[in-house]
Kinemage of the C-alpha trace (Angstrom):
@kinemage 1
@onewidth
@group {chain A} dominant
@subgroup {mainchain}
@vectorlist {calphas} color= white
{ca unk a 1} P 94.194 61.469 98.994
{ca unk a 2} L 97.428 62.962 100.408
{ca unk a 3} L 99.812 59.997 100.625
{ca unk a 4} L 103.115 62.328 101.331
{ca unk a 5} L 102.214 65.305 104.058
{ca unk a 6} L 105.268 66.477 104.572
{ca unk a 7} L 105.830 67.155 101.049
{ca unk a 8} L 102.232 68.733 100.689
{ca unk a 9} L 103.011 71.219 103.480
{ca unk a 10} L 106.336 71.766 101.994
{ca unk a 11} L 104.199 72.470 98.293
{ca unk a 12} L 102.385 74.914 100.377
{ca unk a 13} L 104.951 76.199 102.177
{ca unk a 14} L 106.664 77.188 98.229
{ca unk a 15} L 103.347 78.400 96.858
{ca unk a 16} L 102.975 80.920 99.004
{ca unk a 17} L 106.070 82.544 98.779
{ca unk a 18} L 105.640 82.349 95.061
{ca unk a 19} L 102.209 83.984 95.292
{ca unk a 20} L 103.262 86.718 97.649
{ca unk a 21} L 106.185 87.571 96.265
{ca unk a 22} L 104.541 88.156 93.163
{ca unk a 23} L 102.053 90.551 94.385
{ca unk a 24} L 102.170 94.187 93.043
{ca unk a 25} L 101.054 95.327 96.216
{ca unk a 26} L 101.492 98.102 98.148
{ca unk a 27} L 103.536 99.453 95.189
{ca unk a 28} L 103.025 99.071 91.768
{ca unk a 29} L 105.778 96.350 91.317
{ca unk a 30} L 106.072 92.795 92.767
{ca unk a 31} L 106.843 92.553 96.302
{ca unk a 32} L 109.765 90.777 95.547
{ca unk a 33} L 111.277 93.102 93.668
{ca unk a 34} L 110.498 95.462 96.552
{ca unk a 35} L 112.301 93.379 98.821
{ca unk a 36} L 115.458 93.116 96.754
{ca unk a 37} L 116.057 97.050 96.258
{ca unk a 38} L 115.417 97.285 99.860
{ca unk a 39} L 118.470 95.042 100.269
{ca unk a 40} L 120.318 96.711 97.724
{ca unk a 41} L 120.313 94.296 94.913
{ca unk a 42} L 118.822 94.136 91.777
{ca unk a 43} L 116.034 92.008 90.540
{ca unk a 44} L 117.387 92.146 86.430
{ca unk a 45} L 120.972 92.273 85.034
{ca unk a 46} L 122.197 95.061 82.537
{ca unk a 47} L 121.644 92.618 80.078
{ca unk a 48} L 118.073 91.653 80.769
{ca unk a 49} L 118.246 88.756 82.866
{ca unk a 50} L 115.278 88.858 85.215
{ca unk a 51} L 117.393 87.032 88.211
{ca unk a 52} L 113.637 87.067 90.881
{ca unk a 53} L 112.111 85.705 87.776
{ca unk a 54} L 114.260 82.916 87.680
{ca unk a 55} L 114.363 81.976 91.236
{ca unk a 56} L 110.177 82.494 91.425
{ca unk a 57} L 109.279 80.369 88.687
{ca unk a 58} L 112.365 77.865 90.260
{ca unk a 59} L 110.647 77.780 93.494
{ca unk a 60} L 106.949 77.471 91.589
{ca unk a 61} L 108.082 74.311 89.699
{ca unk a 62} L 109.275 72.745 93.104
{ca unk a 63} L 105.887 73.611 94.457
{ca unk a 64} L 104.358 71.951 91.558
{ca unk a 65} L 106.725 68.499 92.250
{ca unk a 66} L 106.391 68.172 95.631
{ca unk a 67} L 102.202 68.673 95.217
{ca unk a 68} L 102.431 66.215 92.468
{ca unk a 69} L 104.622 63.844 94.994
{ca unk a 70} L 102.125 64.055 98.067
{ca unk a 71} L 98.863 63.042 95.956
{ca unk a 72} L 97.378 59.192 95.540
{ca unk a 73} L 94.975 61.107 92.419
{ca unk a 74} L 93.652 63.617 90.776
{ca unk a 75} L 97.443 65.292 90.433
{ca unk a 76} L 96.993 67.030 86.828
{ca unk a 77} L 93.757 68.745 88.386
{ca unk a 78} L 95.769 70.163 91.716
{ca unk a 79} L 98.356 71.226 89.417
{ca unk a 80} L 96.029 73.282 86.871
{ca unk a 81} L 94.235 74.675 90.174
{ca unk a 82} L 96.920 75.783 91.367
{ca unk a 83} L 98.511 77.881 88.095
{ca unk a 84} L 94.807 79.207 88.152
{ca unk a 85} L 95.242 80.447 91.234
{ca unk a 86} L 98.763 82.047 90.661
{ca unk a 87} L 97.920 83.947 87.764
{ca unk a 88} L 94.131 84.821 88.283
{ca unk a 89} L 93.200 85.353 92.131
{ca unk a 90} L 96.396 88.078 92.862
{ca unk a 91} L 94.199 90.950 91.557
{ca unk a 92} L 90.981 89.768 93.516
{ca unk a 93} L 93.497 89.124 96.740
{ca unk a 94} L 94.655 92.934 96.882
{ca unk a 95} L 90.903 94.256 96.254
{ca unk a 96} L 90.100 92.329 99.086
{ca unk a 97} L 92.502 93.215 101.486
{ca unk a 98} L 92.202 96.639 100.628
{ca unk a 99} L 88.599 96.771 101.017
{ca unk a 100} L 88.310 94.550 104.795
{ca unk a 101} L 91.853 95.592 106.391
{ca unk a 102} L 93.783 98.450 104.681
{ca unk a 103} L 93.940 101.481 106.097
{ca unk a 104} L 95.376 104.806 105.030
{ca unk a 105} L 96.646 105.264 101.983
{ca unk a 106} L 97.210 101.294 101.609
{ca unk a 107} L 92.899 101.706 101.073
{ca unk a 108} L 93.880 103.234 97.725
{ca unk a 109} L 93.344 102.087 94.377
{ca unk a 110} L 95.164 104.111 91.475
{ca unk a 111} L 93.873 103.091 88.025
{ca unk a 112} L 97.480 103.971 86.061
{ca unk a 113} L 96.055 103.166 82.511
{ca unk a 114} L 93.304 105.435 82.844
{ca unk a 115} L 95.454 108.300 84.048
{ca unk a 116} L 97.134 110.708 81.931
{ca unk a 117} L 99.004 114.414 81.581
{ca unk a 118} L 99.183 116.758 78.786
{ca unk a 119} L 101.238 119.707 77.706
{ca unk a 120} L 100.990 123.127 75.631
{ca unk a 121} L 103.199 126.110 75.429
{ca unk a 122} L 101.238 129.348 76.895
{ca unk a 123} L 104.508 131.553 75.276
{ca unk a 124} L 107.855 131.248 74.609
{ca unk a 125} L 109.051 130.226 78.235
{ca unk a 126} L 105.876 129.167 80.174
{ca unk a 127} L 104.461 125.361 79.555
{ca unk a 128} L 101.221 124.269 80.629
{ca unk a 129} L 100.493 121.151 82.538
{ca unk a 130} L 96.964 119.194 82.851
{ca unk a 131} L 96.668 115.598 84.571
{ca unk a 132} L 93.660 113.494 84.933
{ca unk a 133} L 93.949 110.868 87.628
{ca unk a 134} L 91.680 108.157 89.013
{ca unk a 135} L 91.748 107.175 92.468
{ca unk a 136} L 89.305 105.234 94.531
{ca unk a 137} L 88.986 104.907 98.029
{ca unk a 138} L 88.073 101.397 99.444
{ca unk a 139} L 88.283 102.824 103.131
{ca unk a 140} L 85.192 104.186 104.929
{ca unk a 141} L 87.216 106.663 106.190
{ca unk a 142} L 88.789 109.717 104.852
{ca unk a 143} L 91.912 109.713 103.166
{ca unk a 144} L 94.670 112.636 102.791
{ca unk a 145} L 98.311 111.872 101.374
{ca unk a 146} L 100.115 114.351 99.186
{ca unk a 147} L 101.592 113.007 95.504
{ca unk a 148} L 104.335 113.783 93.389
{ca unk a 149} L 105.090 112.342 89.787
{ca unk a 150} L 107.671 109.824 88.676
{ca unk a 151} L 109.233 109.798 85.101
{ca unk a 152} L 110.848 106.297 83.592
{ca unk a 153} L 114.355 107.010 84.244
{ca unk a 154} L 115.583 107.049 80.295
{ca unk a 155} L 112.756 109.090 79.189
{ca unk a 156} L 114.269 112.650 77.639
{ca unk a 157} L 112.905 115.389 77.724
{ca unk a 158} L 111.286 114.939 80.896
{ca unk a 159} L 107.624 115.293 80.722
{ca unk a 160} L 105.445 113.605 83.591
{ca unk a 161} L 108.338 114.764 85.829
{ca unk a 162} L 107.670 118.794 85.274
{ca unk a 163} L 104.635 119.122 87.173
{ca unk a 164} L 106.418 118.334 90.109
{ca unk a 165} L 106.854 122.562 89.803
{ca unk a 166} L 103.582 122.380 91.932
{ca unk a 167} L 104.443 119.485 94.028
{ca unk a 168} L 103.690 118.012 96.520
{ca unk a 169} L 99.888 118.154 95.553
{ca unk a 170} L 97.773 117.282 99.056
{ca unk a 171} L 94.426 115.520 97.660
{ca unk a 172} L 91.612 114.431 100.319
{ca unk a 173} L 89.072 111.634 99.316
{ca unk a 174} L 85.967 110.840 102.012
{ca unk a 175} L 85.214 107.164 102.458
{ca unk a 176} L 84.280 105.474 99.423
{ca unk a 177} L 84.673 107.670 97.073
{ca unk a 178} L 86.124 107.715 93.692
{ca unk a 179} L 86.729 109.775 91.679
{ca unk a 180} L 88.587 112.274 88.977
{ca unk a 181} L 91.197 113.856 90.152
{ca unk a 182} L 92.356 117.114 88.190
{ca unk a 183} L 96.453 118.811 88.460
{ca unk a 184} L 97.220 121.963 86.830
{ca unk a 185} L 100.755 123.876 86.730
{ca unk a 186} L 102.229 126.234 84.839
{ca unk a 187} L 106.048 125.507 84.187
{ca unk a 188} L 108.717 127.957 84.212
{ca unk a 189} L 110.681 126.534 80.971
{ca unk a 190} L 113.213 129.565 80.856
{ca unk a 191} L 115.876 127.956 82.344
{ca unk a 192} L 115.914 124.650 81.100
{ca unk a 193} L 118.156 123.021 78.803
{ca unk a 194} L 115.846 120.687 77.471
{ca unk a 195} L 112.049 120.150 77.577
{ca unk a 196} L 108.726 119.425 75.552
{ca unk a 197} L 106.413 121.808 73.727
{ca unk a 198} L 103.553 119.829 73.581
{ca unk a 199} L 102.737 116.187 74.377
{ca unk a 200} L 100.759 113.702 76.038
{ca unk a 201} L 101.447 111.154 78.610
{ca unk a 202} L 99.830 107.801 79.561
{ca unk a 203} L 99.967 105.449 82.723
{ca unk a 204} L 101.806 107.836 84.671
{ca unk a 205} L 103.781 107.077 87.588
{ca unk a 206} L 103.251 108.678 90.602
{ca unk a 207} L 104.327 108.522 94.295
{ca unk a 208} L 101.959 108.729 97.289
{ca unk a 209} L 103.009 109.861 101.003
{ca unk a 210} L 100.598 109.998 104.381
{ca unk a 211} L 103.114 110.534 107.336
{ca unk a 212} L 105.017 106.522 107.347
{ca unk a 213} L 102.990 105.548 104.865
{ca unk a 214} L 104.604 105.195 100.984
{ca unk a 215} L 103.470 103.851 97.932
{ca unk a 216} L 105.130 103.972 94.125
{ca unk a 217} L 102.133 103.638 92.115
């Protein structure tokens, strides 16, 4: 059935660069984009232009060509296979992993959507802070790590970002647990220029720490 190896290895070779690079795993952004701010680049222009974007789905296409090159048959059902795979199996990939080899704080699943803050004035210079966030760990052992919050850099007033008055937060969950995890603080508001009365926030950002061990979520 392969007629071209060299060109099927070099398919596979492209694919999984593709498919790693596209993996929002350990943080909760694609690897590649990881990799480039690592560098000190930039994965987007000011204008919009998503630059890893262009090279990934560059490098996916070649996959695609050199797969479709290195068949005698059955081409168009390779190809479909293989977009199934890109798109569906990531999700299923990183469960896995964390669940048979991660360790630490890597073991850690963070269900963003489900996770949010809210705010209340107490009095005229005192705010009240509640968050609800889900973790689960995938590790049989225990794991500690200490978390702060993250705030999308043009939000204003900061919100998410004030209960870092309390931070870092150290949170302990024993092997295979998951659960609720509940973060109060009471906010000093008296000398601040700006900053909400009330409000609630969804998918919030947070970071993660254990020793070496980092992880934007």
């Amino acid at each position: 059935m392969i007629v071209r190896k060299k060109f099927f290895i070099l398919s596979l070779i492209l694919f999984l660069i593709v498919y790693f690079l596209n993996l929002s795993f350990p943080h909760d952004m694609p690897l590649g984009e990881v990799l480039i701010s690592n560098l000190g680049l930039t994965a987007r222009s000011s204008t919009g232009i998503h630059y890893l974007g262009i090279l990934l789905l560059v490098l996916f296409a070649s996959s695609l060509f050199f797969l479709s090159n290195s068949l005698k048959k059955y081409e168009i059902r390779f190809i479909l296979l293989t977009i199934v795979i890109l798109i569906f199996t990531p999700p299923f990939f990183i469960h896995a992993f964390q669940r048979t080899m991660a360790t630490g704080i890597y073991a850690l699943d963070y269900e963003k959507e489900r996770s949010k803050c809210e705010f209340e004035m107490l009095d005229k210079t005192h705010l009240s802070g509640k968050c609800e966030l889900f973790f689960v760990n995938y590790s049989s052992d225990p794991v500690t790590y200490q978390l702060t919050f993250t705030e999308p850099p043009f939000d204003r007033p900061p919100m998410v970002s004030l209960m870092n008055n309390r931070a870092p937060y150290s949170i302990t969950l024993q092997g295979n647990e998951e659960r609720w995890v509940d973060l109060e603080a009471e906010i000093d508001t008296s000398r601040m220029k700006e900053y909400i009365e009330s409000g609630e926030a969804n998918g919030v950002g947070i970071i993660v720490k254990n020793g070496d061990q980092y992880r934007e979520l």
